[in-house]
C-alpha positions in Angstrom: -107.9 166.9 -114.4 -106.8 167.3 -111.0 -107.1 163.9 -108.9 -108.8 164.9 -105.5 -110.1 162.6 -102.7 -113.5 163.9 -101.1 -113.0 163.2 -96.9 -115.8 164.6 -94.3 -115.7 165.9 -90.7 -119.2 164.9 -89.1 -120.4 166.5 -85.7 -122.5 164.8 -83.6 -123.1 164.9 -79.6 -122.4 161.3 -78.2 -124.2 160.0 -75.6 -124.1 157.3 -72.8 -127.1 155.1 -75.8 -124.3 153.0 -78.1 -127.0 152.3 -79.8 -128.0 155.5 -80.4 -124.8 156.8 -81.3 -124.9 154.0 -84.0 -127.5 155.3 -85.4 -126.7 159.0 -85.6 -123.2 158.1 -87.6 -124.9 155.8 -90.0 -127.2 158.5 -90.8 -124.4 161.3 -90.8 -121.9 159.0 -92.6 -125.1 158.2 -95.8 -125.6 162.2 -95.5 -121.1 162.3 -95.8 -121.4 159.6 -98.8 -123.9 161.3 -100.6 -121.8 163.9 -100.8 -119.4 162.1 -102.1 -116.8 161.6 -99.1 -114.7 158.3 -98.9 -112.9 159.0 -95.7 -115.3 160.3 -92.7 -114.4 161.3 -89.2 -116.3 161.2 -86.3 -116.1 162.7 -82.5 -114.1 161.3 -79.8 -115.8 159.2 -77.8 -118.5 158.4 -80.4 -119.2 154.9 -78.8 -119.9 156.4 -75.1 -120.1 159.2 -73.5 -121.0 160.8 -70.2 -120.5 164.3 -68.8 -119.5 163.8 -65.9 -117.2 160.8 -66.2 -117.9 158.1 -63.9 -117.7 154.6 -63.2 -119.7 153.7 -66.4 -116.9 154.2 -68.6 -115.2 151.2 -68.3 -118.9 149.1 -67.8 -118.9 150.3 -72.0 -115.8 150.2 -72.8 -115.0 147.6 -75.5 -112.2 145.6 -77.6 -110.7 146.8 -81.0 -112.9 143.6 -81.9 -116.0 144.4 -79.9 -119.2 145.1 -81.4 -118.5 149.1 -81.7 -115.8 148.5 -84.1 -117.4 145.3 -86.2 -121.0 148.2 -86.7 -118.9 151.1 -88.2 -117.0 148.5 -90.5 -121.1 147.2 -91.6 -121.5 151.0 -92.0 -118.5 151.5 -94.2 -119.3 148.1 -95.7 -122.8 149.8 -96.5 -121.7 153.1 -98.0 -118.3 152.2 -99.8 -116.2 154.6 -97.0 -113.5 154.7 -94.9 -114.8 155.5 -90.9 -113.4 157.1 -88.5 -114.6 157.5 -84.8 -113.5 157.9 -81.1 -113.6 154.3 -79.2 -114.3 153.4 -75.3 -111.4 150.4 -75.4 -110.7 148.6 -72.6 -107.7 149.0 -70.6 -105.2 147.1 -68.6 -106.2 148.6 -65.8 -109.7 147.7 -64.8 -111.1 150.7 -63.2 -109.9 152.7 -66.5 -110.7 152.9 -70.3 -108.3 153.3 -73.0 -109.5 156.7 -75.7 -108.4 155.4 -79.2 -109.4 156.4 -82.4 -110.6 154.1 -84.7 -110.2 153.7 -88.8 -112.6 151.0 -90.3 -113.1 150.3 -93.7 -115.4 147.3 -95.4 -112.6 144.6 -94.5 -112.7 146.1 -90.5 -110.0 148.0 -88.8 -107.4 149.1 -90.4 -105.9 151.5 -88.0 -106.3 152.4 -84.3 -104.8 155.3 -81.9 -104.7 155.3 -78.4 -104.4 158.9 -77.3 -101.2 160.1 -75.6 -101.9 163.3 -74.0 -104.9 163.0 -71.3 -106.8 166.4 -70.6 -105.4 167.0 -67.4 -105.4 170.8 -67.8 -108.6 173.7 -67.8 -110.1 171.9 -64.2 -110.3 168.4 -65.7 -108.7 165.3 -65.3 -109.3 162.7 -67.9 -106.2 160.5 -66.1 -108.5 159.8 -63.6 -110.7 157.9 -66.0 -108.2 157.3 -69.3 -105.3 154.9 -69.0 -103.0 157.0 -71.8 -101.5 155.4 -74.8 -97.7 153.9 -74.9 -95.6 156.2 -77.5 -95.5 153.6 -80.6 -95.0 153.8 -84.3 -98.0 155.4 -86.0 -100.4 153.2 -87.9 -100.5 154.9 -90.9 -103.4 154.0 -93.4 -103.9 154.8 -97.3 -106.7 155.6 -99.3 -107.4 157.4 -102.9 -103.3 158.1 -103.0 -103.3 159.4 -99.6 -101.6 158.2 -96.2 -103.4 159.2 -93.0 -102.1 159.6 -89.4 -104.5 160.0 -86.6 -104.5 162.1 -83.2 -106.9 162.6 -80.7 -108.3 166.1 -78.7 -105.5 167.2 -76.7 -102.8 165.9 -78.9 -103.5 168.6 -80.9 -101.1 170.9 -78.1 -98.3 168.8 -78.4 -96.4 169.3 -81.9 -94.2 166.4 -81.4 -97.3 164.0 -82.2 -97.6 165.6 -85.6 -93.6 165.2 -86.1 -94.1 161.5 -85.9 -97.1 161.1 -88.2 -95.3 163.4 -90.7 -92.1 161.8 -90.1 -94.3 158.1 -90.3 -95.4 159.1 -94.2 -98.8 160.8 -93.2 -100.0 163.4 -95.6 -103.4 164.1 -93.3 -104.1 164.1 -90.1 -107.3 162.9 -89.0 -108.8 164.3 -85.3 -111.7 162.9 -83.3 -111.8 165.6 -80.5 -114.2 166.7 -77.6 -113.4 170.2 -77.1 -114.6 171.6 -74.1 -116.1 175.1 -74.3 -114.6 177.8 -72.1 -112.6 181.3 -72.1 -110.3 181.2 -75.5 -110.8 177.4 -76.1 -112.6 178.2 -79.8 -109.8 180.8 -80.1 -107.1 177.6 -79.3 -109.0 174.7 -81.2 -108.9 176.8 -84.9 -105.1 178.5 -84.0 -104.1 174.9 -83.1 -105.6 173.1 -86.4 -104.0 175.8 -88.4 -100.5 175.5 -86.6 -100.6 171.7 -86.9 -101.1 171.8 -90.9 -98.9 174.8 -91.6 -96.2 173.1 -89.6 -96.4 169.7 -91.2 -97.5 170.9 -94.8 -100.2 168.2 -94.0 -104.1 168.3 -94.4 -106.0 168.2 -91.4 -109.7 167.4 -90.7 -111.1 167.6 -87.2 -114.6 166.3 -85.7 -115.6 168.1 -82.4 -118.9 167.5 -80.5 -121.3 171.0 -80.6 -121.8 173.3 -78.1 -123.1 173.0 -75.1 -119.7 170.5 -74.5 -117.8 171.5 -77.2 -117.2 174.4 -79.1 -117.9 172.8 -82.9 -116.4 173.9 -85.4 -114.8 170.7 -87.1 -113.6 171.9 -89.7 -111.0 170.7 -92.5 -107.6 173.0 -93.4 -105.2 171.9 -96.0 -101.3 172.0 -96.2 -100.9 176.1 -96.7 -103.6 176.6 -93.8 -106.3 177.7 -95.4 -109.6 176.3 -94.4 -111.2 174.1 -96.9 -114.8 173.3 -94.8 -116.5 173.6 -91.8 -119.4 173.0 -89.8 -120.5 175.5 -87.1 -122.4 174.5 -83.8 -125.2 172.2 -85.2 -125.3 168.3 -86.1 -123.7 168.0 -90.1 -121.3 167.1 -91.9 -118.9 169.4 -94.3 -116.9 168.0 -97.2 -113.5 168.8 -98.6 -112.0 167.4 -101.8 -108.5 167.4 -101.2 -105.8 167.7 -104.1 -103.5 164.7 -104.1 -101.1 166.3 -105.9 -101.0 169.3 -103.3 -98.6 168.3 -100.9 -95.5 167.5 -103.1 -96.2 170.9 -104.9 -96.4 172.5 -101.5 -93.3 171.0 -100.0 -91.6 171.7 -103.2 -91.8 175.9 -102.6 -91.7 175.6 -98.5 -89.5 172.3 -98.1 -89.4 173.1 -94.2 -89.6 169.2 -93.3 -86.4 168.8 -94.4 -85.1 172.1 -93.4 -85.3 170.8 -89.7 -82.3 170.2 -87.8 -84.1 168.5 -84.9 -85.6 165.3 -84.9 -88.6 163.8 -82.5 -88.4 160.7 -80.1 -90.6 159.7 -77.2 -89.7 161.1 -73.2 
C-alpha cells in the first residue's frame, strides 16, 4: 500500500482574546485529529489579532518561548500532531512585532518563520506595524517521511521564497495567511497556491481566515496542482492524505528543478 501522511488546513477568525483563540484551535486541531491529520496549520496571526492594527500589537506580542508557543505544543502534546500557527513575536524594535509562523510538536518548537514580504500593497501597510524577517536559511522540519518549509501571506507573490525552501529539501510548503478580501484577491490566492506547487513540484497547504477579512478558501494542492481539499468561507478543517512517494515520481516525468539554469540568493 501506498504510504501517505494525513496534514489539515484549519480556518478560524482570530481575535484580539488569546485565550480565546486557544481554545478555538484546540477544538479545530481534536476535530483535524479525529480525522486523522498529523500535521495541522493554522491562520496567520492566530495568537492576536486586530483589524485595524494598532498599538496593541506589540502589548501581545510574545517570545518563541512565551506562553502562545508552550499551549500549542500542550495541544500537540494532547492530540499526537504536529501544529502550526501564525505568532505575534516580539521584535527588536519596540513599537513593532515580528509575523512568524510557528511549528510545534509534543517536544515544543521545532521550526519558526519570520515573514519576509510585509503587505505593503492593496491600501495597506503592515510595515508600519511588522518589523520583516532577515533572509536566512529555512528551517526545514520532517514528519511521516516528509520535509516541510513554511511561508507566510504575502510570500506567496514572491517565487524566490519557494526556490529556497525547495532548494532547502522541502517537499511541502506550509502557509498561515490572512488574505484580505477585495477585487481579484480570491482570484490571486487559488492562481498563486497553484503556481507555487506546480513550480516547485511541492505540496502546498494554506490556512486563510473567512470572509468578512479574508477570502477562505484554505485549501491543500499537491505537486501536479491539482487540489486535494478545501474549506470554503465557514470555521473547519479539510484533510488531505498526501502520497509520500509522489514527489520523486513527479519530478522523475517533469524534472524542471534541475532543468533551471538560475539559481536564488537574497537582495
Amino acid at each position: 500500500m501506498t504510504d501517505t501522511l494525513p496534514i489539515a488546513v484549519a480556518q478560524f477568525a482570530p481575535t484580539s482574546d488569546t485565550e480565546a483563540n486557544l481554545e478555538a484551535i484546540g477544538q479545530l486541531t481534536a476535530t483535524a485529529a479525529a480525522r486523522g491529520a498529523r500535521v495541522i496549520v493554522f491562520p496567520e496571526y492566530s495568537s492576536y489579532f486586530v483589524d485595524p492594527f494598532d498599538d496593541s500589537l506589540s502589548e501581545n506580542a510574545q517570545d518563541l518561548d512565551g506562553p502562545f508557543v508552550k499551549a500549542l505544543s500542550m495541544i500537540g502534546r494532547r492530540h499526537g500532531v504536529v501544529v502550526v500557527a501564525g505568532l505575534l513575536e516580539r521584535a527588536t524594535d519596540e513599537q513593532r512585532v515580528r509575523n512568524t509562523a510557528v511549528a510545534v510538536d509534543e517536544t515544543g518548537l521545532i521550526g519558526h518563520y519570520r515573514k519576509l514580504h510585509l503587505y505593503d500593497a492593496f491600501g495597506q501597510r503592515e510595515s508600519d506595524w511588522v518589523q520583516p524577517g532577515e533572509p536566512e536559511e529555512p528551517r526545514i522540519f520532517e514528519v511521516g517521511g516528509l520535509r516541510f518549509g513554511l511561508m507566510t501571506c504575502y510570500d506567496l507573490r514572491f517565487p524566490e521564497v519557494g526556490r529556497l525552501l525547495v532548494d532547502a529539501g522541502a517537499d511541502v510548503f506550509l502557509v498561515p495567511a490572512e488574505w484580505v478580501r477585495g477585487p481579484l484577491k480570491e482570484h490571486h490566492w487559488r492562481t498563486l497556491l497553484h503556481a507555487r506547487a506546480i513550480e516547485n513540484t511541492v505540496f502546498v497547504a494554506a490556512a486563510d481566515h473567512p470572509p468578512p477579512l479574508g477570502v477562505g478558501n484554505s485549501l491543500i494542492v499537491d505537486a501536479q496542482g491539482v487540489e486535494l481539499a478545501a474549506v470554503g468561507t465557514s470555521t473547519d478543517v479539510a484533510v488531505a492524505h498526501l502520497d509520500v512517494g509522489a514527489i520523486e515520481r513527479v519530478r522523475r516525468v517533469n524534472p524542471s528543478l534541475s532543468l533551471r539554469r538560475f539559481t536564488v540568493g537574497p537582495r
